[in-house]
C-alpha positions in Angstrom: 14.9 43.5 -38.9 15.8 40.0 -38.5 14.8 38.2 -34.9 17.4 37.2 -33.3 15.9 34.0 -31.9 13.8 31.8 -34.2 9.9 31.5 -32.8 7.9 28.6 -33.6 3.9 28.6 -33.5 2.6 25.3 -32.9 0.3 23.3 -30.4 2.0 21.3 -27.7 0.5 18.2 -29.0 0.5 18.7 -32.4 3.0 15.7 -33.8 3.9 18.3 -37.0 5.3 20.6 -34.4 6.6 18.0 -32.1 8.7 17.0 -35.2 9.5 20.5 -35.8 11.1 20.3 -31.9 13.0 17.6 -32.3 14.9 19.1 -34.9 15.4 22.6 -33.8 16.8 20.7 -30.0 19.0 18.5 -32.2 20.7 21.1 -34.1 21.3 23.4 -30.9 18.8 25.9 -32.1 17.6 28.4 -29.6 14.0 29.5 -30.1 10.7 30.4 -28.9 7.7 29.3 -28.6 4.2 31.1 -29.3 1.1 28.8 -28.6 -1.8 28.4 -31.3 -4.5 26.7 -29.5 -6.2 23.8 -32.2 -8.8 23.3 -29.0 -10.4 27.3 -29.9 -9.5 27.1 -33.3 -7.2 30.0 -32.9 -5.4 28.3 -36.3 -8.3 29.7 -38.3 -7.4 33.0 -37.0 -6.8 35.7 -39.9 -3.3 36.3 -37.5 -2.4 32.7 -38.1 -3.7 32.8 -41.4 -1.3 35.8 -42.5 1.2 33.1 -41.6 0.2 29.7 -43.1 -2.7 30.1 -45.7 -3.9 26.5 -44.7 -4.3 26.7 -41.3 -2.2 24.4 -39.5 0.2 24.1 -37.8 3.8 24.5 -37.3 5.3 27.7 -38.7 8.6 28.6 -38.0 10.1 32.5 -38.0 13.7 32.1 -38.4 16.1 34.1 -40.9 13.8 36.5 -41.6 11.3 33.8 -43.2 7.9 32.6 -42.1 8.2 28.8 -42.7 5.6 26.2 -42.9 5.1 22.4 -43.7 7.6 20.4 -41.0 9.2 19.0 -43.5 10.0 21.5 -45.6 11.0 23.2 -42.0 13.3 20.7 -41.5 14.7 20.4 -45.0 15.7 24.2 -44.4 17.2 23.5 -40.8 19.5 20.5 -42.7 20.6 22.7 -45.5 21.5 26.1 -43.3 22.6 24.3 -40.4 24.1 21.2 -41.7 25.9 19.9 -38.2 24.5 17.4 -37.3 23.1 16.5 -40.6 19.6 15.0 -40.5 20.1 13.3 -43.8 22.6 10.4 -45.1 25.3 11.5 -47.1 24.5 9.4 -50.2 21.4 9.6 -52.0 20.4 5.7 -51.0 20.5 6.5 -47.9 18.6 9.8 -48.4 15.7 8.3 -50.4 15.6 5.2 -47.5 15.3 8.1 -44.8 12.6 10.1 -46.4 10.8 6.8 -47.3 10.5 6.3 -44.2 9.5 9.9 -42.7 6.7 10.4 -45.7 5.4 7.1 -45.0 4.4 8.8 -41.8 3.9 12.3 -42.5 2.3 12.0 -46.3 0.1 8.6 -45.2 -0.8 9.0 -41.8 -0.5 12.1 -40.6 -3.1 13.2 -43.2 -6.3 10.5 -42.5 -5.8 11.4 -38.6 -5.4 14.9 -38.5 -8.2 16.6 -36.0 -9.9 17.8 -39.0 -10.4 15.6 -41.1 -11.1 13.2 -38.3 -13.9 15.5 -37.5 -15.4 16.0 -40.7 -15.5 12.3 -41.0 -17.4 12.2 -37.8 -19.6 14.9 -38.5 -20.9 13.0 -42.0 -21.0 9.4 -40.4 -22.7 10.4 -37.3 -19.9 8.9 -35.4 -18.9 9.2 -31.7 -15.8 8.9 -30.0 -15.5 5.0 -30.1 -15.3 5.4 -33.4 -12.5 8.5 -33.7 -10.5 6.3 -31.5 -11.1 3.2 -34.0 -10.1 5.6 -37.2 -7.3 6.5 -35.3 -6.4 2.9 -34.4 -6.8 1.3 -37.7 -4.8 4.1 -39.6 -1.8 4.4 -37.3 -1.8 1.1 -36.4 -1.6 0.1 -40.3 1.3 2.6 -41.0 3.5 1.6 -38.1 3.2 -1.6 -39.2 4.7 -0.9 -42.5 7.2 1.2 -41.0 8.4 -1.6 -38.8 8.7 -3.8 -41.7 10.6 -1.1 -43.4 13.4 -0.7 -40.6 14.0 -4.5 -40.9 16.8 -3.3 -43.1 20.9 -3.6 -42.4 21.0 0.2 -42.0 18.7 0.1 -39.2 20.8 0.5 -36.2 20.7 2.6 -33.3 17.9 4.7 -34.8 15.7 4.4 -38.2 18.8 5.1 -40.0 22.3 4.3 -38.7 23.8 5.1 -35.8 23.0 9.3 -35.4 19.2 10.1 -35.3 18.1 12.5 -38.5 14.7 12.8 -40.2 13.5 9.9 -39.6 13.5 9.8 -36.1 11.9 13.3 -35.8 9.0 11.7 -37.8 8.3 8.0 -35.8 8.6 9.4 -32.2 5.7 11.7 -32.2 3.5 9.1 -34.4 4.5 6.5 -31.9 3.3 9.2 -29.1 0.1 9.1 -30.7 -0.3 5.6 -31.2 -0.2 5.1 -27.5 -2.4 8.4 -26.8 -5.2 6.1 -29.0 -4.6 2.6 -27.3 -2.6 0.9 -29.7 0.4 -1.4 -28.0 3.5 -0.6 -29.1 4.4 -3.7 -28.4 3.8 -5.3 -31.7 6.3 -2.9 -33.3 9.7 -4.3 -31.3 12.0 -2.8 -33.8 10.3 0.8 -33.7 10.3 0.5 -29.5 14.0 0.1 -29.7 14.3 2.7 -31.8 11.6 4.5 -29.0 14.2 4.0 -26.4 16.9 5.1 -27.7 15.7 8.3 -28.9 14.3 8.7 -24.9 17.4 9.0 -23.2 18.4 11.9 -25.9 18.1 15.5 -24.6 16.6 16.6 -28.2 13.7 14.5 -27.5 13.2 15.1 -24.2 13.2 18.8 -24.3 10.5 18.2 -27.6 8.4 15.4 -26.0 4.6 17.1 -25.7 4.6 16.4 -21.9 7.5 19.3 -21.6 5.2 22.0 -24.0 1.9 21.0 -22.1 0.3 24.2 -21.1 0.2 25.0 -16.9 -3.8 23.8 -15.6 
């Protein structure tokens, strides 16, 4: 039997289900939410396994399905619910916007996830002064190529025209990290406007990690 609400696993501060958030809020999608704790390594779990053979998070149950990868997720949210779209209508614009999200999600996201982070760590002997430098020099170095890639005409409101779409879903939660590990986002003025816009939205509020933190 099909659920009749979609449920989405994922850790409050995970930026892959932050994205994941965005986009359900901005397509009106009514859903649930069921906690997998990264802190207790409840992702390893053979329950969460069953779900997504890697061990991450999000997944998504919705239709029937068990989806994983956020942007695959999303993909599937576009193409079976597509008002408002989260893509451009022409194929320019549809390669610019996924530039721009991958350039997050396939170049950052991967070097700064929790894991590999600690393995790195763990083999250098590092401490935390060094975590929050990795973290620094890796996010720091792909927002900066993101903010040069938004110095483009179709750069407007948000990373790509005037509606916010894939893009957008992508930047916010990597700019939320960037300021959870120090970095200024200051020196990116284009993504900050971009920040601010998205703020005042009610999709991003209601996915924003400080609305999903769990009660002390």
């Amino acid at each position: 039997m099909t659920r009749a609400r979609a449920l989405l696993y994922g850790y409050w501060r995970s930026s892959a289900t932050y994205r994941v958030r965005i986009a359900l809020a901005l397509k009106g999608i009514a859903y649930d939410s069921h906690a997998v704790d990264l802190t207790k390594d409840e992702q390893k779990a053979p329950a969460h396994l069953a779900r997504n053979p890697q061990g991450l998070v999000p997944a998504l149950a919705i239709d029937g399905l068990e989806l994983t990868q956020s942007l695959a997720i999303i993909d599937y949210l576009d193409e079976t619910r597509p008002e408002p779209p989260l893509l451009p209508g022409d194929a320019v614009g549809r390669a610019r916007v996924r530039t721009i999200a991958q350039a997050i999600a396939m170049e950052v996201h991967p070097v700064c996830n929790p894991s590999v982070v600690a393995r790195v760590l763990e083999l250098a002997r590092g401490d935390e002064a060094m975590r929050q430098a990795w973290m620094q020099e890796f996010i720091g170095r792909g927002l900066d190529a993101v903010e040069i890639l938004l110095q483009h005409p179709e750069s407007k409101t948000y990373c790509h025209g005037d509606s916010p779409g894939l893009a957008d879903c992508v930047l916010i939660p990597q700019l939320y990290n960037a300021r959870r590990w120090g970095l200024d986002a200051a020196r990116w003025p284009r993504i900050e406007t971009i920040d601010r816009n998205c703020a005042v939205l009610p999709a991003f509020q209601a996915g924003h990690p400080e609305q999903q933190k769990p009660q002390a």
